[in-house]
BAFI-3210 file (N, C-alpha, C; in Angstrom, 3 decimals, decimal comma, padded with zeros to 6 digits):
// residues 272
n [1|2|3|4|5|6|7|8|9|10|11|12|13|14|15|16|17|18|19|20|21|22|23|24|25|26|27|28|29|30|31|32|33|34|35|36|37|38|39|40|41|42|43|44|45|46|47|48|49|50|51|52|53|54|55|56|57|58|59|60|61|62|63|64|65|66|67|68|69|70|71|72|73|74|75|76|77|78|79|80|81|82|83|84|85|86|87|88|89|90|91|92|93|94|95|96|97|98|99|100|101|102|103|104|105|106|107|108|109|110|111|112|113|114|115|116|117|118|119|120|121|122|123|124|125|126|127|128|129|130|131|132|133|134|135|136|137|138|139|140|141|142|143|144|145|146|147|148|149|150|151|152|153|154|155|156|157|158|159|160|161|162|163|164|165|166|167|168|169|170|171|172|173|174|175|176|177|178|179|180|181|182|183|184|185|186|187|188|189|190|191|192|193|194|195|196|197|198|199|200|201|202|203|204|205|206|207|208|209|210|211|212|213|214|215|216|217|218|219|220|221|222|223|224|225|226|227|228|229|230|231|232|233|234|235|236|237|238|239|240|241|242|243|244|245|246|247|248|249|250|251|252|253|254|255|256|257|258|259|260|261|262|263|264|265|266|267|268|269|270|271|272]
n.u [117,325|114,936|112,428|110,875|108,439|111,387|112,924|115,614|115,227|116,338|116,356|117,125|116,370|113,598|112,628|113,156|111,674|109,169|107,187|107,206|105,744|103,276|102,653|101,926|099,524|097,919|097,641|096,152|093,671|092,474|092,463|090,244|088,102|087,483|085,828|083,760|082,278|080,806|082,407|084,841|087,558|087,923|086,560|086,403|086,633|088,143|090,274|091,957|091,723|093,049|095,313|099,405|100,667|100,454|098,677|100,490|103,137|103,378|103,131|105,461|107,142|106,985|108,290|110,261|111,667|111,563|112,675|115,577|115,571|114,930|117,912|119,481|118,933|119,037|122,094|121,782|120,274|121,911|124,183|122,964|122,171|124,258|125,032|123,340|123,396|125,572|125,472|122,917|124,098|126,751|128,383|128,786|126,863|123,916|121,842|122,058|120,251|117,604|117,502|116,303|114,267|110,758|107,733|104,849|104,898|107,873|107,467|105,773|106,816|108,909|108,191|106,419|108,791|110,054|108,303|107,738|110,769|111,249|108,695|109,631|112,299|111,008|109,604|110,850|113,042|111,406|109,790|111,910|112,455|110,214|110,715|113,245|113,895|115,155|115,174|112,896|111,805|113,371|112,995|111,027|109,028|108,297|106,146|104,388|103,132|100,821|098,127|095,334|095,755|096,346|096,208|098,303|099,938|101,494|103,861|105,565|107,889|110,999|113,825|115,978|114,556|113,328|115,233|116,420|113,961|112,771|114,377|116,555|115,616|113,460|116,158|116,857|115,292|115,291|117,439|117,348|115,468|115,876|114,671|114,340|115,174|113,219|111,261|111,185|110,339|107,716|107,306|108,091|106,278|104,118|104,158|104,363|101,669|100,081|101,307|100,769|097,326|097,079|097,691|095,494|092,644|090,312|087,509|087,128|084,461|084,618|087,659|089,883|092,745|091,580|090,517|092,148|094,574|094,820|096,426|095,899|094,494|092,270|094,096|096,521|095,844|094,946|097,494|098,386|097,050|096,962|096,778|097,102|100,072|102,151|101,874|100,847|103,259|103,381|104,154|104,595|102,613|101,682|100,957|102,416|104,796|103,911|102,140|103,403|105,518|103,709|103,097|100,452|097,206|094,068|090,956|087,702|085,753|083,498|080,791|080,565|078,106|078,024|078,208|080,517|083,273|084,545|087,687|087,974|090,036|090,072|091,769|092,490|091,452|090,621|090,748|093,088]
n.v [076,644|078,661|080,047|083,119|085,292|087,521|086,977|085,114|083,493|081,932|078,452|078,200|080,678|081,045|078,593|079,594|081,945|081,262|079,928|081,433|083,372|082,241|081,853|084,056|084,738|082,435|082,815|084,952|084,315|083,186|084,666|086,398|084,564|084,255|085,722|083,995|082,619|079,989|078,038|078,031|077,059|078,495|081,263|084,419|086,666|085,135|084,836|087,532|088,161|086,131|085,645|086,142|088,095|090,757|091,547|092,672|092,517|089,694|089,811|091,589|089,692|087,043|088,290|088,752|086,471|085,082|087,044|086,170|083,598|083,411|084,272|082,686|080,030|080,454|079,876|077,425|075,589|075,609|074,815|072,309|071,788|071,427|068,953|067,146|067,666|066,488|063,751|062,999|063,142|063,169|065,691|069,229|070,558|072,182|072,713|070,132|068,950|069,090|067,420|064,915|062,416|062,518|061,602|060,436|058,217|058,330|060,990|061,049|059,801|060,796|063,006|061,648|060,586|062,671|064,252|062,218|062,389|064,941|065,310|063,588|064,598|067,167|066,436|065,148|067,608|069,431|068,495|067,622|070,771|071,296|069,355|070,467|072,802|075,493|075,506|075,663|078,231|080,323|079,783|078,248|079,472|081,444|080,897|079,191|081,718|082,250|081,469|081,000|080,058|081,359|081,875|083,459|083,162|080,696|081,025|082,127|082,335|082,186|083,282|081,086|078,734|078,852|078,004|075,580|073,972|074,417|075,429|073,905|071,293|071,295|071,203|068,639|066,992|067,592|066,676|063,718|062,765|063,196|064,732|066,710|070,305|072,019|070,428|070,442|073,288|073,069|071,194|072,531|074,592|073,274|072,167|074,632|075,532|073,756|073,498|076,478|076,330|074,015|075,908|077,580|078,026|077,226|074,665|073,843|072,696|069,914|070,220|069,893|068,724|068,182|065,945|063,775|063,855|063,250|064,837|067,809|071,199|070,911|068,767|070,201|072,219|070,976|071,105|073,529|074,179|074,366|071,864|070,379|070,793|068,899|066,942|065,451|066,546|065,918|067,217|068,697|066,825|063,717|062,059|059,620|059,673|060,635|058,483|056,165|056,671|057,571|060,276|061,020|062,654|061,728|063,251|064,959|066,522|069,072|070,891|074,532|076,000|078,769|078,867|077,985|075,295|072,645|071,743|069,007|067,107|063,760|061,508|063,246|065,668|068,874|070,439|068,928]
n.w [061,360|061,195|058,820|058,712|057,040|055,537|057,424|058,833|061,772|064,154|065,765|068,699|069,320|069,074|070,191|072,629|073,359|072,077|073,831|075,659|074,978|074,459|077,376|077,669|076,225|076,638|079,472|079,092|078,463|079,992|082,305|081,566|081,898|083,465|085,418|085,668|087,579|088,194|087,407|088,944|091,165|093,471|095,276|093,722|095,349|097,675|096,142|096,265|098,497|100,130|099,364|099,187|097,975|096,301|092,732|091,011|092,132|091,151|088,593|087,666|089,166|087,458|084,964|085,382|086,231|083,819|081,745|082,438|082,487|080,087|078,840|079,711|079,138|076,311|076,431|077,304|075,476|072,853|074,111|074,421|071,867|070,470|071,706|070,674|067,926|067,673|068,579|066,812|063,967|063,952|063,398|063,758|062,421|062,053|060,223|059,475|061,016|060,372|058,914|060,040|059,577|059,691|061,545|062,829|065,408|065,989|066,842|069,164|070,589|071,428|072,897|075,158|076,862|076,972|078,727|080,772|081,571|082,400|084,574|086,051|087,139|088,101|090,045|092,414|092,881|093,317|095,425|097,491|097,927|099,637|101,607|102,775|104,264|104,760|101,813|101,524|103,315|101,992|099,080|097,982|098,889|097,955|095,696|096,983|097,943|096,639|097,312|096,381|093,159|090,187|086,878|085,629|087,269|087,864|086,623|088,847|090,381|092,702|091,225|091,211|092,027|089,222|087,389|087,597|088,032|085,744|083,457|083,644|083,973|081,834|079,815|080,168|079,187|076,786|075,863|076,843|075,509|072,374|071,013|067,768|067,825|066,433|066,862|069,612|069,923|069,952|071,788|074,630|074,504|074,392|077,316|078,437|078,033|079,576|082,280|082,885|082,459|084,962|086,704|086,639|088,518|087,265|087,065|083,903|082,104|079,709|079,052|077,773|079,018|081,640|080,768|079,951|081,428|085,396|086,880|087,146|087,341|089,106|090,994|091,314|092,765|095,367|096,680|096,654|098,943|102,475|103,932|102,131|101,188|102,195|100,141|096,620|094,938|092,234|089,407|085,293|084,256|084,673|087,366|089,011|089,948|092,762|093,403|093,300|095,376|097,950|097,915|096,790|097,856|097,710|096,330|096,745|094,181|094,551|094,180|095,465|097,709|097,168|094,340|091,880|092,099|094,704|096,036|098,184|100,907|100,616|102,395|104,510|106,684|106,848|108,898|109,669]
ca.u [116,925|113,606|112,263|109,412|108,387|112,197|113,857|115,591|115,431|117,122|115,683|117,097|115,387|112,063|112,367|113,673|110,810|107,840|106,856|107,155|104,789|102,513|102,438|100,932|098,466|097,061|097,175|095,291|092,554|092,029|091,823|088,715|087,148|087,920|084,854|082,543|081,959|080,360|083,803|086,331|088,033|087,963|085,864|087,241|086,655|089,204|091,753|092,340|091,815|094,053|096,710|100,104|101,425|099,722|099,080|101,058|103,937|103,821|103,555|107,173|108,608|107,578|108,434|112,053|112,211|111,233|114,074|116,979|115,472|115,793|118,951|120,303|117,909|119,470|123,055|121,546|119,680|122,913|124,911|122,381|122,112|125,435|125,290|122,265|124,113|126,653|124,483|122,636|124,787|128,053|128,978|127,835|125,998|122,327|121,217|121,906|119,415|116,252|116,972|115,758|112,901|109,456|106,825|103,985|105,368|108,559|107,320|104,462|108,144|109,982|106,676|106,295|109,855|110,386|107,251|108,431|111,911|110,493|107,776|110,781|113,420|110,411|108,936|112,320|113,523|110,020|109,032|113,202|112,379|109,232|111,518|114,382|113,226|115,680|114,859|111,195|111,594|114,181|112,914|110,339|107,816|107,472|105,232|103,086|102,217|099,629|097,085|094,639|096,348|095,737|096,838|099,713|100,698|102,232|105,129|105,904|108,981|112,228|114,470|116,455|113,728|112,963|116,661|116,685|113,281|112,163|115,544|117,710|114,682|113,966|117,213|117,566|113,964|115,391|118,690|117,043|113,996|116,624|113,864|114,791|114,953|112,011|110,443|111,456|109,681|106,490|107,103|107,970|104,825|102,912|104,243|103,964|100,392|099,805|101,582|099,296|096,383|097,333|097,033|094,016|091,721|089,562|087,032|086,028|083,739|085,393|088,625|090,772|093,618|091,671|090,114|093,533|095,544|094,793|097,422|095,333|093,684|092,070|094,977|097,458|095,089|095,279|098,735|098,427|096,207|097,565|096,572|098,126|101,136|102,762|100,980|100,355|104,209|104,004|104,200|103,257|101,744|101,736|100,684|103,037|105,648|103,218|101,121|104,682|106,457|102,728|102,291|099,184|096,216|093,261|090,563|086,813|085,413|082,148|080,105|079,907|076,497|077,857|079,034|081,676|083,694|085,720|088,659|088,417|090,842|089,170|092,193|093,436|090,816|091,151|091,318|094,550]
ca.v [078,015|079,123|081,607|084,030|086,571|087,643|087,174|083,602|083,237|080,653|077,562|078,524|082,020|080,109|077,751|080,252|083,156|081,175|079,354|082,818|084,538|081,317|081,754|085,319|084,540|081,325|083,257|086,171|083,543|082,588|086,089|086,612|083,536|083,752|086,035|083,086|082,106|078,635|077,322|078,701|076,613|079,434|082,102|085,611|087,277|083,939|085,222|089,098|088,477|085,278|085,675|086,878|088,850|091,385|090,888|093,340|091,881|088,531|089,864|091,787|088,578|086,373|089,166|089,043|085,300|085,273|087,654|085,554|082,281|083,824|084,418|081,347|079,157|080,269|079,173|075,668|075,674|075,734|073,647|071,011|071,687|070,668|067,386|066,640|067,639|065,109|062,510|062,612|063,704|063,276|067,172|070,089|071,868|072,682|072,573|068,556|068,311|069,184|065,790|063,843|062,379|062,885|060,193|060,529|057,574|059,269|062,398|060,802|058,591|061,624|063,559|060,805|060,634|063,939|064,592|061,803|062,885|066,431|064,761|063,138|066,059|068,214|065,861|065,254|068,668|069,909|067,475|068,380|072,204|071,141|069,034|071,182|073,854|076,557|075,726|076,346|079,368|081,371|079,765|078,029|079,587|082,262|080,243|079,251|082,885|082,085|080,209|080,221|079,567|081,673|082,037|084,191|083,075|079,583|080,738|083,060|081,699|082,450|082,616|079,737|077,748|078,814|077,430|074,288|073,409|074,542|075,514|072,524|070,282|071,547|071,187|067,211|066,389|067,982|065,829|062,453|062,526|063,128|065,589|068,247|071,914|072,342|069,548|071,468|074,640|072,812|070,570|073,413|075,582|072,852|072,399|075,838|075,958|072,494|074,800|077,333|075,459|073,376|077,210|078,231|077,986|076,754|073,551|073,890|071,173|069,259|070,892|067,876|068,580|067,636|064,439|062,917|063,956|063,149|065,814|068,830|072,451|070,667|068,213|070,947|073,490|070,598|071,193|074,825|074,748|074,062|070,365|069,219|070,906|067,613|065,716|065,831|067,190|066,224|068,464|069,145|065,750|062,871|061,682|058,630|059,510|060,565|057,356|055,502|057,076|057,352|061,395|060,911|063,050|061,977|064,423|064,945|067,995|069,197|072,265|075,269|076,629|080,144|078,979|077,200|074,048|073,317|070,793|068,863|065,902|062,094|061,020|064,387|066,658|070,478|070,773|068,598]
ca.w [061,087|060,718|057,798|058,931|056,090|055,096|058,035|059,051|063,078|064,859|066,577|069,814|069,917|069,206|071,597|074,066|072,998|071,822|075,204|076,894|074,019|074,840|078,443|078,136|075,890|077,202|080,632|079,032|077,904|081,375|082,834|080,470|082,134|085,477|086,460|085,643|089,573|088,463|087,231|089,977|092,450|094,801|094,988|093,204|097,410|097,916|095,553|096,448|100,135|100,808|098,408|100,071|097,406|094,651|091,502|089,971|091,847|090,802|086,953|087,512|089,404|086,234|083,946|085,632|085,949|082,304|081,687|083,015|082,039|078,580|078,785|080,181|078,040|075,093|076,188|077,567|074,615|072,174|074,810|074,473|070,365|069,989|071,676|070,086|066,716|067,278|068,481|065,619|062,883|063,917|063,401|064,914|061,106|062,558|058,888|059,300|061,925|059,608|057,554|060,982|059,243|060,906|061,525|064,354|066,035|066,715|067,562|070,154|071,640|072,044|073,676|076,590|076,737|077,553|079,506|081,742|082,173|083,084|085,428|087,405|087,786|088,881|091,347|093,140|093,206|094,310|096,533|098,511|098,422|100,381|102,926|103,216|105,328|104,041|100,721|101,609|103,175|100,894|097,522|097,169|099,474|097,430|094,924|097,635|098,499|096,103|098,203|095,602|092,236|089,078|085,586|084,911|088,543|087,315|087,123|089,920|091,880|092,733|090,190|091,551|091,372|087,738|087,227|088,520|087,699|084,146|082,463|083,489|083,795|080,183|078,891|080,547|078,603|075,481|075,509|076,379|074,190|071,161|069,805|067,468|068,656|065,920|067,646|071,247|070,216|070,461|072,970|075,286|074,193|075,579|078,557|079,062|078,162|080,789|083,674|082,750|083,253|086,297|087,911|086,588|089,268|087,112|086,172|082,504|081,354|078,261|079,445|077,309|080,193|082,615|080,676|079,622|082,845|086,557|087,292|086,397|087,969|091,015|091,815|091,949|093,707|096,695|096,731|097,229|100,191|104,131|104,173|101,038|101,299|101,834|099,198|095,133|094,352|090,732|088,050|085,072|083,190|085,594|089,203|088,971|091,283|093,859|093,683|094,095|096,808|098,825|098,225|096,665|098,446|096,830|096,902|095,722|094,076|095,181|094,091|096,309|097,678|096,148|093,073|091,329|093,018|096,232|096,373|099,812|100,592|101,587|103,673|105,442|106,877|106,668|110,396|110,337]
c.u [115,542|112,635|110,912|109,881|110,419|113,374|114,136|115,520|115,680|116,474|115,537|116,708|114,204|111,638|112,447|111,869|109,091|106,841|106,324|105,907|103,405|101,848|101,567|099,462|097,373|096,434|096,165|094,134|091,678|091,732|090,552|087,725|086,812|086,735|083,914|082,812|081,753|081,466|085,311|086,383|087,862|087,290|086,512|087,304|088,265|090,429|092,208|092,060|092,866|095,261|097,721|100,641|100,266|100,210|100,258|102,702|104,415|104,184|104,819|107,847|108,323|107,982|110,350|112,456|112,333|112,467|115,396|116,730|115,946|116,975|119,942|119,615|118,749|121,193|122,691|121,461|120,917|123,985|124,447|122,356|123,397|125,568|124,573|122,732|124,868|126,401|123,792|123,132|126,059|128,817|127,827|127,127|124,211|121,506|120,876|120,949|118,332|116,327|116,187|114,008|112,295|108,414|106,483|104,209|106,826|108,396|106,639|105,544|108,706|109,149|106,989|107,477|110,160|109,570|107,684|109,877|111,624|109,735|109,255|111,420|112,411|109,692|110,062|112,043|112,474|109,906|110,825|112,838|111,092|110,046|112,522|113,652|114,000|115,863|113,744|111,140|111,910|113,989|111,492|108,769|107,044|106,067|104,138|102,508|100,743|098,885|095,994|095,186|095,400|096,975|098,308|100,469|101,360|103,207|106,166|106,712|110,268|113,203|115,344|116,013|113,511|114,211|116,873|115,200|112,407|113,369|116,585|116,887|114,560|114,653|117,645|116,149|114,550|116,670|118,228|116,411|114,620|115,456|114,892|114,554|114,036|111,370|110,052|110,144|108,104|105,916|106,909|106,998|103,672|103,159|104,105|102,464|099,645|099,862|100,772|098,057|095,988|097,348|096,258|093,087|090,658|088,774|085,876|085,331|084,776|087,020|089,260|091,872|092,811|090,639|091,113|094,590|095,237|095,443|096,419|094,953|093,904|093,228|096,047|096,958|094,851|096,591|099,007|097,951|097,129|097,442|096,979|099,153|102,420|102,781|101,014|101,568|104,408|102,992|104,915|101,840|101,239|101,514|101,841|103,511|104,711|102,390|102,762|104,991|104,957|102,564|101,313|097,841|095,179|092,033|088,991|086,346|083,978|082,061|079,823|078,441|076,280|078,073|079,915|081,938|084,810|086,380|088,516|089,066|090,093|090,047|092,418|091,830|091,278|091,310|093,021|095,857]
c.v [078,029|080,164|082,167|085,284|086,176|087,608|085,702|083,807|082,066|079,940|077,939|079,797|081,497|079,903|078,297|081,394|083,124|080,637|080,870|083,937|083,497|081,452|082,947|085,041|083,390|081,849|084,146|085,152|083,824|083,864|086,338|085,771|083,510|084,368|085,004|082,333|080,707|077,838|077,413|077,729|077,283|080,546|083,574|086,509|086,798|084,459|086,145|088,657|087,273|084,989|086,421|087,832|089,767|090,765|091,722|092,965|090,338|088,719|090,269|090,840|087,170|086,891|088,790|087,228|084,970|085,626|086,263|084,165|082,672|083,561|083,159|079,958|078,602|079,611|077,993|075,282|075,396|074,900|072,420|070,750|070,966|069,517|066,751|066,479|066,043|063,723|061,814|062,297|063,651|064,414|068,012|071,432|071,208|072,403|070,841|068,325|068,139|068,015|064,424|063,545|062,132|061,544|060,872|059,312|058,240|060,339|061,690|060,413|059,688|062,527|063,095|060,875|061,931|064,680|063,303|062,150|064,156|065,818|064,738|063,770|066,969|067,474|066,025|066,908|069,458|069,511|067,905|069,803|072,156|070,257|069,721|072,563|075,165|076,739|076,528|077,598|080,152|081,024|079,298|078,785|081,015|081,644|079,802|080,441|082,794|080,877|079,659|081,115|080,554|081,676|082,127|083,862|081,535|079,648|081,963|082,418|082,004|081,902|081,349|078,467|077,716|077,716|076,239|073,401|073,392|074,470|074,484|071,073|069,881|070,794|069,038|066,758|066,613|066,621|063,943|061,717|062,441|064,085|066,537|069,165|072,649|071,605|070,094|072,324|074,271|071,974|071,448|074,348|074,418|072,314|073,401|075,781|074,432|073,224|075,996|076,767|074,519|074,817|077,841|078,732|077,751|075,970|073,754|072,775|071,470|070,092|069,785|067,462|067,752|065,984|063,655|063,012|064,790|064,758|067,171|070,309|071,799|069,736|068,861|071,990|072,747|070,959|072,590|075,107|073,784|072,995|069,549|069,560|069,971|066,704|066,519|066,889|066,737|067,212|068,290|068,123|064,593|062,539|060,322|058,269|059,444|059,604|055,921|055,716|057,600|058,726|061,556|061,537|062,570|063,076|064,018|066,114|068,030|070,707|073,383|075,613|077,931|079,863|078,647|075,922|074,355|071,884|070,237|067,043|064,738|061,747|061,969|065,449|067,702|070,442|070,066|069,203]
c.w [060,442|059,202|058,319|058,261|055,336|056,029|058,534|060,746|063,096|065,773|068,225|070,010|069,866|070,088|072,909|074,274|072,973|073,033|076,140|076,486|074,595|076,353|078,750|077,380|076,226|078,526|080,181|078,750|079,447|082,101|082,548|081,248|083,320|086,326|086,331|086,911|089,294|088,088|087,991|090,639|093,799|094,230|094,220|094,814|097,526|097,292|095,391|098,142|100,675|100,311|099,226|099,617|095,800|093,314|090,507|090,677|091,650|089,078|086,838|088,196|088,171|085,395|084,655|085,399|084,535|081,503|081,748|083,084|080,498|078,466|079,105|079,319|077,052|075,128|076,213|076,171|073,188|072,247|073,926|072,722|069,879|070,019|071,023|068,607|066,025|067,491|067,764|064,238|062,878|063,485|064,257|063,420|061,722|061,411|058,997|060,359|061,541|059,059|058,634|060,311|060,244|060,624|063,203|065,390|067,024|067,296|068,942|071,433|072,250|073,120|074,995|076,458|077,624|078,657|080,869|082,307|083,401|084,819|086,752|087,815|088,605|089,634|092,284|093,496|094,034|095,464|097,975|098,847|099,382|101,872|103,698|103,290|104,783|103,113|100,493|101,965|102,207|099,565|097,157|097,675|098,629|096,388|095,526|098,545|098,064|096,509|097,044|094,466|091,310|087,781|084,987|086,236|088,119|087,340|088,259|090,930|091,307|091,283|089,728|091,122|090,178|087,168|087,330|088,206|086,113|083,496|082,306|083,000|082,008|079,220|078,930|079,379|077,127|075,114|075,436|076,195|073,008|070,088|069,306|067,613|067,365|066,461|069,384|071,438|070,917|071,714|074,237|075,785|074,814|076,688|079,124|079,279|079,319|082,379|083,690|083,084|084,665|087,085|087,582|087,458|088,663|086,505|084,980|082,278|080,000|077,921|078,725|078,215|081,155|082,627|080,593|080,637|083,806|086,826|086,251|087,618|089,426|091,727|092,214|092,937|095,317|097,252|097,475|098,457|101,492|103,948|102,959|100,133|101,282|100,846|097,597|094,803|092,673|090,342|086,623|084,542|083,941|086,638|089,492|090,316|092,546|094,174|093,892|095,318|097,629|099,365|097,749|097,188|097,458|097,513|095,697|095,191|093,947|095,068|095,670|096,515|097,308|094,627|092,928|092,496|094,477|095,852|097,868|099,587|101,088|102,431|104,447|105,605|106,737|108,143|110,897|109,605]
res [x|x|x|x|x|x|x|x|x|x|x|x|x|x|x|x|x|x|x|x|x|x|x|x|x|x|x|x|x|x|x|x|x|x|x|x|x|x|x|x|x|x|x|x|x|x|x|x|x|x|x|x|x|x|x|x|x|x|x|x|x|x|x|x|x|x|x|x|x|x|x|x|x|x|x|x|x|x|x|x|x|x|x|x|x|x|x|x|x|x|x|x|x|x|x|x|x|x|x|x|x|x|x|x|x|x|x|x|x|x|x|x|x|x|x|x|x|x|x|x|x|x|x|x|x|x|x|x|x|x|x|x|x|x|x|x|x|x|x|x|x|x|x|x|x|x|x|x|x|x|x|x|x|x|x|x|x|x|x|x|x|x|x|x|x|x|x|x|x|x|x|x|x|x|x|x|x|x|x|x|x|x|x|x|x|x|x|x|x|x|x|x|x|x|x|x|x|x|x|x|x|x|x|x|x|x|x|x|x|x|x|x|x|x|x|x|x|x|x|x|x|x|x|x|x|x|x|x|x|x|x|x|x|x|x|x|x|x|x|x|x|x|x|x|x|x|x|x|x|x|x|x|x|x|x|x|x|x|x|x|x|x|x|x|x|x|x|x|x|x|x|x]
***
């Protein structure tokens, strides 16, 4: 239990609440930025004329996924508190979980830990809704309406998918990292704000995302486009899997002659 001002809130509203408060405001950053042409992936023309779906309904289908991730969050979220309880503590009093002493070693273990777990459930599961053809149509294709990738569009997909890939994913990273659900809140908040960025559309200089991890803006913005559709299914921290199992696109980025950059792939032409 938390204390803000006079009121105590509970870990699992946090963890469920603060990610979601995170996701608007990191997106609103990026809105602000986005008319600067010399840092876009795609031109601003590019992203009102080839997009399949408005913007105002992708904000009410993350506003709903949002919704009903909430809601289901907070049971996982409680589920998973318990085992974690007894794992640690051998009861299920929440109070006994604050005595987990802290040290930046542990925290950094449980971090990678959990950022790899994540990595792996959402490569898999991704990388199938891209093979399985009636996954692709009826779930996941909504997410690639967005040809070229922005902000608050990150998380715009079927709710299914939200289900299956953030909330369970989530909940498997939370259980076997052994963090605590004060440790969660923040872990969560930056994965949110990582998924946020990976749909930006766009390359900041001294961006620290995209100095410390491959997996960034332009490697997912191949992903989005026709020719590397097949290729570059991780998400959100990692290239691993895809440099294992040989989905890998590499790709170079090269300044437009209007302004800002272009993604093009070295092994796969755009014509194929």
């Amino acid at each position: 239990m938390m204390m803000i001002g006079s009121f105590a809130v509970s870990d699992e509203f946090l963890g469920t609440f603060v990610p979601i408060m995170v996701y608007w405001v990191y997106s609103g950053m990026y809105i602000c930025l986005g008319s600067m042409e010399r840092y876009r992936l795609h031109s601003k023309v590019d992203e009102d004329e080839k997009n399949l779906v408005t913007k105002s309904a992708v904000v009410k289908g993350v506003l709903l996924q949002q919704t009903l991730q909430a809601i289901i969050s907070v049971i996982l979220f409680k589920a998973s508190l318990s085992l974690y309880l007894f794992k640690i503590t051998g009861s299920d009093d929440a109070d006994a979980a604050t005595t987990q002493q802290f040290s930046l070693l542990l925290l950094a273990r449980q971090f990678i830990i959990a950022m790899l777990v994540i990595d792996t459930w959402q490569y898999f599961i991704h990388r199938y809704m891209h093979l399985n053809k009636f996954l692709y149509k009826h779930i996941h294709s909504q997410h690639h309406r967005l040809i070229v990738p922005y902000s608050y569009g990150a998380l715009y997909n079927h709710p299914l998918e939200g289900l299956l890939l953030d909330t369970i994913g989530g909940a498997l990273s939370f259980l076997f990292s052994g963090m605590s659900p004060r440790t969660a809140i923040f872990f969560f908040s930056f994965a949110t704000i990582k998924t946020v960025d990976d749909h930006c559309g766009l390359w900041l200089p001294g961006n620290p995302f995209h100095v410390f991890f491959s997996n960034n803006s332009a490697y997912h913005d191949v992903h989005h486009q026709l020719y590397g559709s097949k290729y570059n299914f991780s998400q959100p921290f990692f290239v691993m899997w895809d440099r294992i199992l040989g989905t890998y696109l590499p790709y170079s980025l090269e300044k437009r002659d209007t302004g800002g950059f272009e993604t093009r792939p070295i092994k796969v032409s755009k014509d194929e």
